[in-house]
LOMI-628980 format. One line per 3 residues: number of its first residue (from 1); for each residue x, y, z of C-alpha. Coordinates in pm, 1 decimal, padded with zeros to 6 digits. Layout:
N
NUM> X,Y,Z; ...
END
This chain:
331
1> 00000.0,00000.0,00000.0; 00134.6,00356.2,-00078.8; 00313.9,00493.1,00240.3
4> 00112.8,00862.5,00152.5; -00175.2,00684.5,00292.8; -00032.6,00637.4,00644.5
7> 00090.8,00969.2,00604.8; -00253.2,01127.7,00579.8; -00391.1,00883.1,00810.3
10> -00158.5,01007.3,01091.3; -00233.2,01388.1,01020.5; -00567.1,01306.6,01086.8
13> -00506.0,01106.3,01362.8; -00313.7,01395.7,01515.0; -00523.7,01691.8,01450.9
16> -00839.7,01505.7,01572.9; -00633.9,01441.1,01907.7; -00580.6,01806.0,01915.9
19> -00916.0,01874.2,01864.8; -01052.7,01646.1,02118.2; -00802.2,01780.2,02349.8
22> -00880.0,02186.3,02288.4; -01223.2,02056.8,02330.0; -01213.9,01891.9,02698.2
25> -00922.2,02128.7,02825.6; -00971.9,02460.6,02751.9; -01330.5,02630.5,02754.8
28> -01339.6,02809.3,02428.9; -01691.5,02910.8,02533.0; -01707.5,02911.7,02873.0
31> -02047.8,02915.5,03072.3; -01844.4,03114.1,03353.1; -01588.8,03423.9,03297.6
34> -01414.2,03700.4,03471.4; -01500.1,03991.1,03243.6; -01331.7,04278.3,03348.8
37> -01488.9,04613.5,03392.5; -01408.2,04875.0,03090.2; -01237.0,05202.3,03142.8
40> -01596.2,05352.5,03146.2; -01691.6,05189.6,03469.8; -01384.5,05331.1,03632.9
43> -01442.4,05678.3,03533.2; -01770.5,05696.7,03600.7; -01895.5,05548.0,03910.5
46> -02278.7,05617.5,03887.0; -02315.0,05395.8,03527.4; -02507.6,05129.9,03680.8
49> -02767.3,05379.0,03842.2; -02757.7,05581.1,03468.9; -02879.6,05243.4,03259.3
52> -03104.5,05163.6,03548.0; -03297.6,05493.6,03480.2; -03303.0,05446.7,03126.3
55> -03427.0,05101.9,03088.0; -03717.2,05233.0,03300.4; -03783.0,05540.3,03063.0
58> -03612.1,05804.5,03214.2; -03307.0,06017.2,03034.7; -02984.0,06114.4,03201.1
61> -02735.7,06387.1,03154.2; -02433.7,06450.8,03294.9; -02164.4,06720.6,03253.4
64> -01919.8,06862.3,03518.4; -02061.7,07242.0,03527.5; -02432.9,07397.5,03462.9
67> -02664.8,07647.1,03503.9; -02998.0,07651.9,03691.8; -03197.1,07801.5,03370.4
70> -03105.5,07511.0,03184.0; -03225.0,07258.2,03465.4; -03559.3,07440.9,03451.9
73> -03561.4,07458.6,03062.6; -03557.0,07086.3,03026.1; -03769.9,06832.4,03164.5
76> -03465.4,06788.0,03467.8; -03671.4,06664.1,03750.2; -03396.3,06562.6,03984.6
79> -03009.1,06698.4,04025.3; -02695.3,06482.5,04177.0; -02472.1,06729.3,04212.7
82> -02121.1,06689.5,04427.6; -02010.6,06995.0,04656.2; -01652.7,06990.6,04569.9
85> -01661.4,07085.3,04143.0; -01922.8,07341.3,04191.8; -01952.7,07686.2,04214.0
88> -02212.2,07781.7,04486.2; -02273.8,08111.4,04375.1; -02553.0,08009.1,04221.0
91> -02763.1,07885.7,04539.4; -03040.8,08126.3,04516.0; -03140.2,08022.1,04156.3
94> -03118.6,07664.5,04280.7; -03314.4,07758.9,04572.1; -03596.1,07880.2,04312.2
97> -03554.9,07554.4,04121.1; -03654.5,07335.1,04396.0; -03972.3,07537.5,04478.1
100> -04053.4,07488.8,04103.6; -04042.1,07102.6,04176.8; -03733.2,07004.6,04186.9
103> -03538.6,06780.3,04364.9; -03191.0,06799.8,04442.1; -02937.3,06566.5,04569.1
106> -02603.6,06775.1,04744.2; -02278.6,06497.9,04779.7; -02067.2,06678.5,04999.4
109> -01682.1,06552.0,05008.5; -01385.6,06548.3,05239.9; -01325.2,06906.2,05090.1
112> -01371.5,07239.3,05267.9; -01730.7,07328.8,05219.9; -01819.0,07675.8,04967.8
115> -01882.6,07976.2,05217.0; -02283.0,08006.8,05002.1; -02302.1,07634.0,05054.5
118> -02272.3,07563.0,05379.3; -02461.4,07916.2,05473.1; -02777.2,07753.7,05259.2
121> -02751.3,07464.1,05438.7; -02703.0,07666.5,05806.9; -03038.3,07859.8,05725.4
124> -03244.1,07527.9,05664.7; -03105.2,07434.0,05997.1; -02862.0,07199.1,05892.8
127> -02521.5,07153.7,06083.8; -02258.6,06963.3,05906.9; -01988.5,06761.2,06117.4
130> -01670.2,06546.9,06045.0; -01539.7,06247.2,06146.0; -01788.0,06267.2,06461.4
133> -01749.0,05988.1,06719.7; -02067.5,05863.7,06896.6; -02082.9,05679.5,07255.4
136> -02374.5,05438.5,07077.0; -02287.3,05116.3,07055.2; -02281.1,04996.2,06662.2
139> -02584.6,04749.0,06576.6; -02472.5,04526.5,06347.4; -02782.1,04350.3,06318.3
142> -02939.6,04574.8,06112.6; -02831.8,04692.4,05805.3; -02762.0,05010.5,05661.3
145> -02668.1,05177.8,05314.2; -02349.0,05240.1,05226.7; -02286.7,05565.1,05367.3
148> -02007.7,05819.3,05372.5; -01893.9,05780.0,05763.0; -01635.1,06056.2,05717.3
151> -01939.7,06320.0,05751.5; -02256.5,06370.0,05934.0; -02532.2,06580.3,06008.1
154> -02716.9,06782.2,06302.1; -03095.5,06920.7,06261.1; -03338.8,07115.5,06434.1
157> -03682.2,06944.7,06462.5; -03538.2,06602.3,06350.7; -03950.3,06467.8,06408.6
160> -04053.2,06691.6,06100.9; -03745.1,06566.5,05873.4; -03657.1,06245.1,05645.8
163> -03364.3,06132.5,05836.4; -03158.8,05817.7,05797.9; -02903.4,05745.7,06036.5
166> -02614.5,05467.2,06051.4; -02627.2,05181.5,06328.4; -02403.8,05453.5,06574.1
169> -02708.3,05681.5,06558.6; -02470.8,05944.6,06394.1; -02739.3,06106.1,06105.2
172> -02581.8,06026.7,05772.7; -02881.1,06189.6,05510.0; -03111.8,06409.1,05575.7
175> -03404.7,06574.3,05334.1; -03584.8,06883.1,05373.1; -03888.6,07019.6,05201.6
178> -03858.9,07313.4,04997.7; -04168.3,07441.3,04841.1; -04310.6,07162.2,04587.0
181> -03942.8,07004.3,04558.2; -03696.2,06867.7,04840.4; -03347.1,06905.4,04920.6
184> -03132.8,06614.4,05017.9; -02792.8,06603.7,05220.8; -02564.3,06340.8,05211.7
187> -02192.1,06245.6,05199.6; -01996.9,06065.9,04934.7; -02328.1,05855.4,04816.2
190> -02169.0,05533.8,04757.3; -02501.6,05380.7,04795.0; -02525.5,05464.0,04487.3
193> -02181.9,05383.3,04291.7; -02219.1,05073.0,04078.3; -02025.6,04806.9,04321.8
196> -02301.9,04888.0,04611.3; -02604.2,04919.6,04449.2; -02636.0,04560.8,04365.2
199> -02726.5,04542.2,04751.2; -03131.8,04560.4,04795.2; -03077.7,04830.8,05059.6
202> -02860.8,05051.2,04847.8; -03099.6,05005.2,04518.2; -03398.7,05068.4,04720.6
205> -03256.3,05399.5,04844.4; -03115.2,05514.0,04506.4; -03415.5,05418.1,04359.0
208> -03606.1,05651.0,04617.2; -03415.8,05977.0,04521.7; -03423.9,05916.0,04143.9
211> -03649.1,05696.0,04003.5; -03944.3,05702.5,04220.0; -03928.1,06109.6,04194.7
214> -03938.0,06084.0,03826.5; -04144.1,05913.8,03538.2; -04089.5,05836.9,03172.8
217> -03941.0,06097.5,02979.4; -03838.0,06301.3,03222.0; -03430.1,06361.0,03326.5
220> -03203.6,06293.8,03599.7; -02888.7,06510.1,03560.7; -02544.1,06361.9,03733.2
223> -02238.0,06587.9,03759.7; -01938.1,06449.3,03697.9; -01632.1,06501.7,03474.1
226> -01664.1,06217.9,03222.4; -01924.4,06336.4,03026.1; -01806.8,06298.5,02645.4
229> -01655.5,05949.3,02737.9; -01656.5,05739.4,02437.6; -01551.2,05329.6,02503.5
232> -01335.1,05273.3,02246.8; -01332.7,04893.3,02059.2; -01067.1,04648.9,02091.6
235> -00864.0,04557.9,01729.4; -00938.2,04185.9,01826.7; -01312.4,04163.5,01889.8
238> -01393.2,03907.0,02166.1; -01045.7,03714.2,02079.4; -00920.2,03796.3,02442.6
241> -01257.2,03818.9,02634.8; -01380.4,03478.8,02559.3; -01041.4,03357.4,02656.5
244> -00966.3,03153.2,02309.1; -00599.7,03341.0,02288.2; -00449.1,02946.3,02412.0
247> -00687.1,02744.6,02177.5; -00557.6,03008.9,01883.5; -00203.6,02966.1,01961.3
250> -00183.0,02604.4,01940.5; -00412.3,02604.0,01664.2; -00157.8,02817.0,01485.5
253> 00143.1,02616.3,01560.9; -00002.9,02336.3,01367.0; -00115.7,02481.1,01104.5
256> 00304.3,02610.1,01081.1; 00425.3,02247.7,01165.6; 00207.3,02116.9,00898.5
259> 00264.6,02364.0,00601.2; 00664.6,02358.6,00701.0; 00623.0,01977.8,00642.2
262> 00713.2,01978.2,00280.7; 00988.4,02224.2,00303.8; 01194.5,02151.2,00572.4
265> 01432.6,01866.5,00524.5; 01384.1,01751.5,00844.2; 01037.7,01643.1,00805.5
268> 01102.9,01514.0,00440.0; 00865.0,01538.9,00137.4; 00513.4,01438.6,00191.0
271> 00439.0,01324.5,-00152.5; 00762.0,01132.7,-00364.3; 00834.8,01277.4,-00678.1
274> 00762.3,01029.4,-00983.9; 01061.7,01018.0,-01188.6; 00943.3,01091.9,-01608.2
277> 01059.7,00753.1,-01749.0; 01128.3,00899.2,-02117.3; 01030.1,00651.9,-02431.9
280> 01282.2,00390.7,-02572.9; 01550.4,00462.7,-02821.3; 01384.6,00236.3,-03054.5
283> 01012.4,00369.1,-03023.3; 01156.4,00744.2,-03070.8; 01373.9,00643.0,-03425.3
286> 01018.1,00499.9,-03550.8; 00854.1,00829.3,-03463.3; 01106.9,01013.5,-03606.8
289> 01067.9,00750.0,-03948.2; 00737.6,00826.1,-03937.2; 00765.7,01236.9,-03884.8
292> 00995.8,01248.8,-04219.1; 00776.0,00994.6,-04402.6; 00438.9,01191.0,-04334.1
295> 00565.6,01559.6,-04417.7; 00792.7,01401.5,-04684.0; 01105.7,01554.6,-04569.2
298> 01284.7,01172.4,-04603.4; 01425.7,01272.1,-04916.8; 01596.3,01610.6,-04794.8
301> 01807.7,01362.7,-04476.3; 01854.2,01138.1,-04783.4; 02028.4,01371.0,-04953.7
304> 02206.2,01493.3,-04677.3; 02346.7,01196.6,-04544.1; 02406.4,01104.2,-04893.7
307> 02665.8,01449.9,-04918.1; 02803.8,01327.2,-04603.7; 02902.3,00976.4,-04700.6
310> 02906.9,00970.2,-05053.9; 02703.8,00665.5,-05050.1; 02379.0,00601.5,-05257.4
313> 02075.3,00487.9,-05010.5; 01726.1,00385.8,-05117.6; 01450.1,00345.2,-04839.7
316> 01524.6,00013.0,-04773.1; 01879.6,00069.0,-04683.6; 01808.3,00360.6,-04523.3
319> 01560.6,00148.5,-04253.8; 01859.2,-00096.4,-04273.1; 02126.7,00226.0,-04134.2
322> 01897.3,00293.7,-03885.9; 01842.7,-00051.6,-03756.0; 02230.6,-00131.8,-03727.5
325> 02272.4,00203.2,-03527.9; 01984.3,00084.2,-03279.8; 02147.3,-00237.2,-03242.4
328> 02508.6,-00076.3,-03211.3; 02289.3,00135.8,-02901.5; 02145.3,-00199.6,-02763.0
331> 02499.2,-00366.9,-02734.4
END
């Protein structure tokens, strides 16, 4: 049997091992994967909360500075707005918002507080305090957003007031009716940043100061800085996300092992090459017979070999000179 066949048979042999191998080993499509989060979910922390909101109807808008006229131009219903990037001269006009309706949402920071800020805040009797220690004994048996603990607040009339406070007793939000809107005072609101809200406690509160203030069509506005963030796309798809980079590699090397097979002398020729076996002397002097015979060109050699030899040749002796030179060949 021709050795080629064995050949074959053990490439096939080979790659099918590989193949059943890639396909119990590695998990080209894994059911379970560690995606890891895109450069948009670091730079903006409220992203979960933002496709929340829209997959319920509502808009968002973001941007890192704004006026009050344009909240009240639009259909803004509630504002998120962080103490630190903002001016504050503007308190009165957002004063005038929230009687309109509004709702707004101040995240104070570690920061020094603006002069007009924390003045607003002093005249709706609110007191704001740092790193405050409390002689209350934590209750860790009930839970509690995800608060800021670096800040908290003192009120007057805390009975007439939406108040939330931590498991220390220390008052870490606090909301205040202003006209038809409300004003709400919190710290960093990490109950609200995308690796917290997954917690029913933390949606249920988020959802409270956004979504349950708003319906469809109308606009929450977030400030912060990434607002013309665009994701960009990866040059290799889902190549490196589904984790098939190990699967490609090896996939790659024998595809190079195989088509280096017929050119490296190592590895030999696949296929023999069939030597041309050319046609015996004797068979190629009666095709050459028969080529002057048929265009009549017998005469013209005649003649020549005639000049040549000096010797007279008729047809018959001319088969006969051919013969005795075949046979001179043969021996």
């Amino acid at each position: 049997m021709d050795k080629n066949i064995y050949i074959f048979a053990a490439i096939i042999l080979i790659l099918a091992a590989i193949g059943l191998l890639i396909y119990n080993v590695f998990e080209i499509y894994p059911e379970k994967r560690t995606v890891y989060p895109s450069r948009e979910i670091y730079n903006n922390s409220y992203i979960a909360l933002e496709r929340w909101l829209e997959k319920t109807g509502r808009t968002t808008s973001y941007n890192r500075y704004f006026k009050p006229s344009e909240l009240s131009e639009t259909n803004t219903k509630v504002a998120i707005i962080h103490s630190w990037i903002q001016d504050w001269d503007i308190i009165e006009e957002m004063d005038t918002w929230i009687k309109q309706g509004g709702f707004l949402v101040v995240c104070l920071g570690n920061t020094e507080l603006d002069s007009n800020l924390l003045a607003f805040l002093t005249d709706y009797g609110i007191t704001v305090l740092r790193n405050a220690s409390s002689e209350t004994e934590p209750n860790d048996n009930s839970p509690e957003p995800d608060f800021d603990w670096h800040i908290s607040f003192t009120v007057e009339k805390e009975e007439s007031l939406f108040l939330i406070k931590d498991n220390t007793g220390h008052i870490r939000l606090v909301e205040i009716p202003i006209g038809k809107g409300k004003l709400t005072v919190t710290g960093r609101p990490y109950f609200m940043y995308n690796y917290r809200i997954s917690e029913d406690i933390n949606a249920n509160l988020s959802w409270r100061l956004t979504g349950e203030r708003t319906k469809e069509g109308d606009d929450v506005f977030f400030m912060r800085t990434q607002a013309n963030y665009v994701q960009k796309k990866s040059i290799f798809g889902p190549i490196f996300e589904r984790g098939n980079l190990i699967p490609i590699g090896i996939s790659a090397l024998v595809l190079i092992i195989i088509g280096f097979w017929s050119v490296i002398p190592t590895f030999g020729l696949v296929f023999e090459e069939k030597q041309r076996i050319s046609r015996p002397i004797k068979d190629r002097f009666k095709a050459e017979i028969g080529f002057l015979k048929k265009y009549k060109t017998l005469d013209y050699y005649l003649n020549t070999d005639k000049k040549e030899e000096n010797k007279i040749y008729n047809y018959r002796e001319l088969i006969n000179h051919y013969r005795s030179k075949l046979n001179e060949t043969k021996n």
